[in-house]
C-alpha positions as CSV (number, residue, x, y, z in Angstrom):
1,X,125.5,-24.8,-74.0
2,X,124.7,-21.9,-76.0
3,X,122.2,-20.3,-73.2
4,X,126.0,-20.8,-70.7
5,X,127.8,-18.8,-72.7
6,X,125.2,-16.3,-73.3
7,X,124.6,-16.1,-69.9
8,X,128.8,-15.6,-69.3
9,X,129.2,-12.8,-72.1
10,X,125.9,-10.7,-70.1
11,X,127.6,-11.3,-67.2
12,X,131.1,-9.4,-68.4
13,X,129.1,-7.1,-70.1
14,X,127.3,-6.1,-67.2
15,X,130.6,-5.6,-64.8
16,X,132.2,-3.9,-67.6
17,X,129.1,-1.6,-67.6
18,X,129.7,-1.5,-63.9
19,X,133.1,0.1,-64.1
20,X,132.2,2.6,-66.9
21,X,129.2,4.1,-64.6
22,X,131.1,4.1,-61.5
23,X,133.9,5.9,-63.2
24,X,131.5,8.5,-65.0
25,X,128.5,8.9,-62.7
26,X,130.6,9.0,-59.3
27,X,134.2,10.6,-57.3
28,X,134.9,7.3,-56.7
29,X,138.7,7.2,-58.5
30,X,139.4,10.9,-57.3
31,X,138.2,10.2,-54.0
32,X,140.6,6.9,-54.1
33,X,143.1,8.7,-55.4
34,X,143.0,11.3,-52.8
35,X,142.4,9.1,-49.9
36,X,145.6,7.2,-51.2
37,X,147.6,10.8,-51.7
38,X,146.5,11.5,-47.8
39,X,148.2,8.6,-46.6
40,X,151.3,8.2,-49.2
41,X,152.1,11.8,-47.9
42,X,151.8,11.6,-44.3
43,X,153.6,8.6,-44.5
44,X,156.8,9.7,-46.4
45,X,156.7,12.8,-44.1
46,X,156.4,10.9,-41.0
47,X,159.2,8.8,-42.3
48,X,161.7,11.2,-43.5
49,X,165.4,10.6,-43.3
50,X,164.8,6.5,-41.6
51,X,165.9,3.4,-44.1
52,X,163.4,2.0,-46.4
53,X,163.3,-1.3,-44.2
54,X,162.9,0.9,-41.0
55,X,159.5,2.8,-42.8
56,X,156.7,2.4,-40.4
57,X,152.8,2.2,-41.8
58,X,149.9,2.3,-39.2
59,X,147.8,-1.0,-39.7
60,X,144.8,1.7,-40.3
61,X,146.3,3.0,-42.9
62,X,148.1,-0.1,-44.6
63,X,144.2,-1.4,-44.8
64,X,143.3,1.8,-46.4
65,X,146.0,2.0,-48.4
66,X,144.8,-1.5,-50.0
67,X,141.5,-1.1,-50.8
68,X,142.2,2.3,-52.4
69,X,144.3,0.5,-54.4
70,X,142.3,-2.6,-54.7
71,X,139.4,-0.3,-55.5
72,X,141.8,2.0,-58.5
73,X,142.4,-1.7,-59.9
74,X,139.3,-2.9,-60.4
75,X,137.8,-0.1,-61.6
76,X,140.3,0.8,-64.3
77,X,140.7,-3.1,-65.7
78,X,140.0,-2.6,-69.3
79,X,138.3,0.3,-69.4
80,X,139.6,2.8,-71.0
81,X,137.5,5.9,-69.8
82,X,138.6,5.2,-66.5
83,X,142.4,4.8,-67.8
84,X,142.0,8.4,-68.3
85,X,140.2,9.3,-65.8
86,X,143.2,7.7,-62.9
87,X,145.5,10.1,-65.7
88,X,143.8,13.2,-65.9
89,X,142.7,13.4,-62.2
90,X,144.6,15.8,-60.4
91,X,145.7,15.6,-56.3
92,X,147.0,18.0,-54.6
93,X,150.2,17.3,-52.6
94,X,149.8,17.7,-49.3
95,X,151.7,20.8,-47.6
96,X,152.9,19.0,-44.6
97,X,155.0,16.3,-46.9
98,X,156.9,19.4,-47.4
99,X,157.3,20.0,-43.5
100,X,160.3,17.6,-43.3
101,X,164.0,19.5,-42.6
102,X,165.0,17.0,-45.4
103,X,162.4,18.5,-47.5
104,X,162.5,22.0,-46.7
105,X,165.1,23.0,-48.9
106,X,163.2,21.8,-51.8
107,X,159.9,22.9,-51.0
108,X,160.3,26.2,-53.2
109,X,161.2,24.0,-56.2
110,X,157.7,22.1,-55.7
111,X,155.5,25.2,-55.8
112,X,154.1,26.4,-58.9
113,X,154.0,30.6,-59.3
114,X,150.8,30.8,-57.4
115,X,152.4,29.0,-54.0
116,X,150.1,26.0,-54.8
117,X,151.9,22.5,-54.8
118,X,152.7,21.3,-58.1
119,X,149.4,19.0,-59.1
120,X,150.1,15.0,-59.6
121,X,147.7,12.8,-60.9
122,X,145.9,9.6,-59.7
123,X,148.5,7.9,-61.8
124,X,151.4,9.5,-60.3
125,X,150.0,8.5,-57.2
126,X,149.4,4.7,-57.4
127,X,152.5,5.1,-58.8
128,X,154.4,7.0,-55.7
129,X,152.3,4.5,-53.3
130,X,154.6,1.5,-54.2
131,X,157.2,3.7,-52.1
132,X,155.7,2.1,-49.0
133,X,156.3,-1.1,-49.9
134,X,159.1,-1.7,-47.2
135,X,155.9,-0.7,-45.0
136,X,153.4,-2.8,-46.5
137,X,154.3,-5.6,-49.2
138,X,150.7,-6.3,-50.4
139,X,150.0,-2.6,-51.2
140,X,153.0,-2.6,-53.7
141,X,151.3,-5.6,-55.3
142,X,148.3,-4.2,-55.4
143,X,149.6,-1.2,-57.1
144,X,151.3,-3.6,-59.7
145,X,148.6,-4.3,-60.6
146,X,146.7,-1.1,-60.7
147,X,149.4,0.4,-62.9
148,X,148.9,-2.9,-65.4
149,X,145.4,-2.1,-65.7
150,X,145.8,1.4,-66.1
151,X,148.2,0.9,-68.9
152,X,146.8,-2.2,-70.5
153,X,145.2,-0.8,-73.6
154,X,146.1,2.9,-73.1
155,X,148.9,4.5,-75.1
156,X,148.3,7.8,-73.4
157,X,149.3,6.3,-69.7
158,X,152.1,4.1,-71.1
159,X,153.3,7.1,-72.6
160,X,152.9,9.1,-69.1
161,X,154.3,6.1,-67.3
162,X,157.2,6.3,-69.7
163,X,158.1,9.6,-70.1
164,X,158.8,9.8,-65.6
165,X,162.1,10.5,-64.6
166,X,164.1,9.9,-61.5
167,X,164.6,13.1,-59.4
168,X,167.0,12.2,-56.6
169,X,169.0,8.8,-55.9
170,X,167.7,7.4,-53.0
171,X,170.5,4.7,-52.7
172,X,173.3,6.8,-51.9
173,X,173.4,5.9,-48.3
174,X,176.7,5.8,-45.6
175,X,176.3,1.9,-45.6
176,X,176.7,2.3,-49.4
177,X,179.6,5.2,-49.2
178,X,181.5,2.7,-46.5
179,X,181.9,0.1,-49.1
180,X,183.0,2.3,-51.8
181,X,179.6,2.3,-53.6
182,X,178.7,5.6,-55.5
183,X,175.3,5.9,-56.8
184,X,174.8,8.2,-59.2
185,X,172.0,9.2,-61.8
186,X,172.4,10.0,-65.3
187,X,170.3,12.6,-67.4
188,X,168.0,9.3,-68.5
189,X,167.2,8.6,-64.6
């Protein structure tokens, strides 16, 4: 009994092991993370101004989308250096997200001095991907769980996770104004 349980705790060692090394010897997370950027923008920009329900996701990249996702999960349960890692990872935002006639008044206020986009993290993104869940229903439970893992343990990304605000209502919709429904954020979000 005692050689079983041995043999269990190796075994979680070793995978925990796993994780650390794939998150400090490899790109794997900001490759993930950009992979999963590539997609959540052209998405949102190819979906500009439709309905959540009427959001559209090629099965490609739905598939992609999920094991990115999958992938950013696994790799960040319990360990912490790759908790940080998914938070201080930056990804670009795409310049055609900001293509959009819905977007284009605001693409000034998402450029830094320099003209760059204003960098996100790998956080911000698995974050952002649970936009597309009207698309796809198993990525935004994928990236449930990607966020608990990433927070799990790490004060720093609760703290990130926390401190996000909301920057536009995206309820205020004519189906809502014809009923006499006013949405409407407050300085808290």
């Amino acid at each position: 009994a005692v050689n079983a349980t041995d043999n269990q705790r190796n075994k979680l060692c070793f995978i925990a092991d796993s994780r650390s090394v794939l998150g400090r010897e490899t790109t794997l997370i900001s490759s993930c993370c950009k992979d999963l950027a590539r997609i959540l923008d052209a998405a949102l920009a190819r979906n500009s101004g439709r309905k959540a329900r009427e959001m559209e996701l090629s099965p490609q990249d739905q598939q992609t989308a999920i094991v990115m996702v999958r992938l950013i999960a696994n790799i960040t349960y319990q360990c912490c250096y790759n908790q940080d890692l998914l938070r201080i990872t930056p990804v670009p935002i795409a310049d055609f997200a900001y293509d959009t006639p819905a977007s284009s008044n605001n693409a000034a206020d998402t450029h830094s001095n320099a003209g760059s986009p204003v960098e996100r993290t790998g956080l911000h993104v698995v974050l952002s991907a649970t936009s597309l869940s009207p698309a796809c229903f198993t990525l935004r439970e994928w990236c449930i769980i990607a966020i608990r893992n990433a927070v799990e343990g790490n004060a720093a990304n609760a703290e990130t996770v926390r401190r996000l605000e909301g920057n536009e209502v995206m309820g205020d919709t004519p189906e809502l104004q014809r009923m006499g429904v006013k949405v409407e954020m407050d300085k808290k979000g």
